[in-house]
Each structure stands twice: as C-alpha cells, then as structure tokens.
C-alpha positions in Angstrom: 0.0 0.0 0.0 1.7 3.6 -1.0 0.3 6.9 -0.6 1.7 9.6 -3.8 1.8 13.6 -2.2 2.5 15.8 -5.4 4.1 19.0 -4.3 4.4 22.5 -5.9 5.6 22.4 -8.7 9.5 24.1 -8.9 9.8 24.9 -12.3 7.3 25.1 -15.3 7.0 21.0 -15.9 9.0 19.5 -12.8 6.5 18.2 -9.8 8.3 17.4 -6.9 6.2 14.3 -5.0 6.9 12.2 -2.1 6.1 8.7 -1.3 5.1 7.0 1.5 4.0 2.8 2.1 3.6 -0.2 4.3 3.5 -4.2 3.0 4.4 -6.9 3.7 7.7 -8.7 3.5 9.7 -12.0 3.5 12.8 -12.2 5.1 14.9 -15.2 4.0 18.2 -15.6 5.6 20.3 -18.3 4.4 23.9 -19.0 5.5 26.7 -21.8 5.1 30.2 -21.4 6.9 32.8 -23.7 6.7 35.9 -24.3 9.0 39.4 -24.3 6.2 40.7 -27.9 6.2 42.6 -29.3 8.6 41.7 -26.8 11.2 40.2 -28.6 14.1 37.5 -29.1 14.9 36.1 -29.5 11.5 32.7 -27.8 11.4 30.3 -26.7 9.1 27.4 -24.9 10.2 24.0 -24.1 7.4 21.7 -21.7 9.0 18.0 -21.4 6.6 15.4 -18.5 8.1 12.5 -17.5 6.7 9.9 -14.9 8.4 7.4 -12.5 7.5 6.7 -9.0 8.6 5.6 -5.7 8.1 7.6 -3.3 5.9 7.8 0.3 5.6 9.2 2.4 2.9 9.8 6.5 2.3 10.6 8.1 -0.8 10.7 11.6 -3.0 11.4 11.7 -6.8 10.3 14.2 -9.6 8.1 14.0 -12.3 7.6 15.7 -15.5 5.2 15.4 -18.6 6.1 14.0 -21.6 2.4 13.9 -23.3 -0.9 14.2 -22.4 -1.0 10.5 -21.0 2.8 9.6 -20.1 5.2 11.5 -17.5 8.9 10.6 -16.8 9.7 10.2 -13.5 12.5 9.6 -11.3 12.7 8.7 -7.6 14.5 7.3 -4.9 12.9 5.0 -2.3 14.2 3.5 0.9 12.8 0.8 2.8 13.0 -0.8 6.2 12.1 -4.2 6.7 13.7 -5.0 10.3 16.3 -7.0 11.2 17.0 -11.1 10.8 18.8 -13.4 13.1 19.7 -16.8 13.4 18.2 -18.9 16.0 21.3 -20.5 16.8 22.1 -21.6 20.5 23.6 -18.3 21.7 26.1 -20.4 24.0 27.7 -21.7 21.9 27.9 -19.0 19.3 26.7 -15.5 18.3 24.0 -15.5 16.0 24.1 -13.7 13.0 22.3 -10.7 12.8 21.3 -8.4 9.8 19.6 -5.4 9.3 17.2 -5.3 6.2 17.3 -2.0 4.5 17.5 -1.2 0.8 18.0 1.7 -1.3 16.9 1.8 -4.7 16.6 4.9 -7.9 13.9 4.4 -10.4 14.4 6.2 -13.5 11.0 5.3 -15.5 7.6 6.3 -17.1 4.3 6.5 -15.9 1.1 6.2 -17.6 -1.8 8.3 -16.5 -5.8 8.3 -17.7 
C-alpha cells in the first residue's frame, strides 16, 4: 500500500512528490560457513530463516510530462524491513544478525488516464 503527495511544482514541468507505504515482507536468511581444512575441529554450520513482517518504505522523486498520457519520473525509495537473526544456540555462538534496509533509484515512465 503507498500513498503519492504531489508537491508545488519548482519549475514550469518538474512536480516534486513524495512517497510514503507499508506491506508486507519476506525475510529469508540463508547462511553456510565452513571451517578451512585441517583446522580442528572440522565444522560446518548451514543456517535457513524464513519470516514474515511488516515493511515500511519512504521516498521523494520528480516527475515531468512528456504527453498528455505519459510522464517521466524519477525517484529514490528507501525501505525498512527490520532486522534477521539466526536462531542458533547463543552459547555456543553469536547468532548472526542483519539489518534489512534497501536503497533503490527508479528512473521510468508513468502512464496516466
């Protein structure tokens, strides 16, 4: 779900905007480690994670008007969907963690009725 807020406009054709949303994501966290041979003990350890959660996402971009039905647009979005851990036993070792951001430019068009 994403909610559009168009902005003056700063120039003749550019329309500033900024975007806002919340969904749903799945988290996946898969990891193999390896001890080098001959290094003892040898140990492997495979760690697979799977989970679900809410999302959130922020973003601001421009867009100008090419014709009467198509703009071109370009934005940048950042998201935030929590942070992913291992569920190993933490006595015996630290589990991995990870922070689940992403960053992302869209250069594109848009098609409007």
């Amino acid at each position: 779900l994403e909610g559009t807020l168009y902005l003056q406009p700063v120039a003749a054709l550019i329309f500033p905007f900024a975007t806002v949303g919340i969904g749903i994501a799945n988290s996946q966290l898969r990891y193999n480690d390896f001890a080098l041979p001959g290094i003892t003990p040898e140990t492997s350890l495979s760690v697979q994670h799977t989970t679900n959660r809410c999302a959130g996402s922020l973003g601001i971009g421009f867009s100008t008007p090419l014709s009467t039905h198509f703009d071109a647009l370009a934005r940048y979005v950042y998201t935030q969907s929590g942070a992913e851990h291992s569920s190993l036993n933490q006595q015996l070792i630290r589990p991995i963690a990870l922070t689940l951001n992403n960053h992302a430019f869209y250069f594109g068009l848009s098609f409007r009725n």
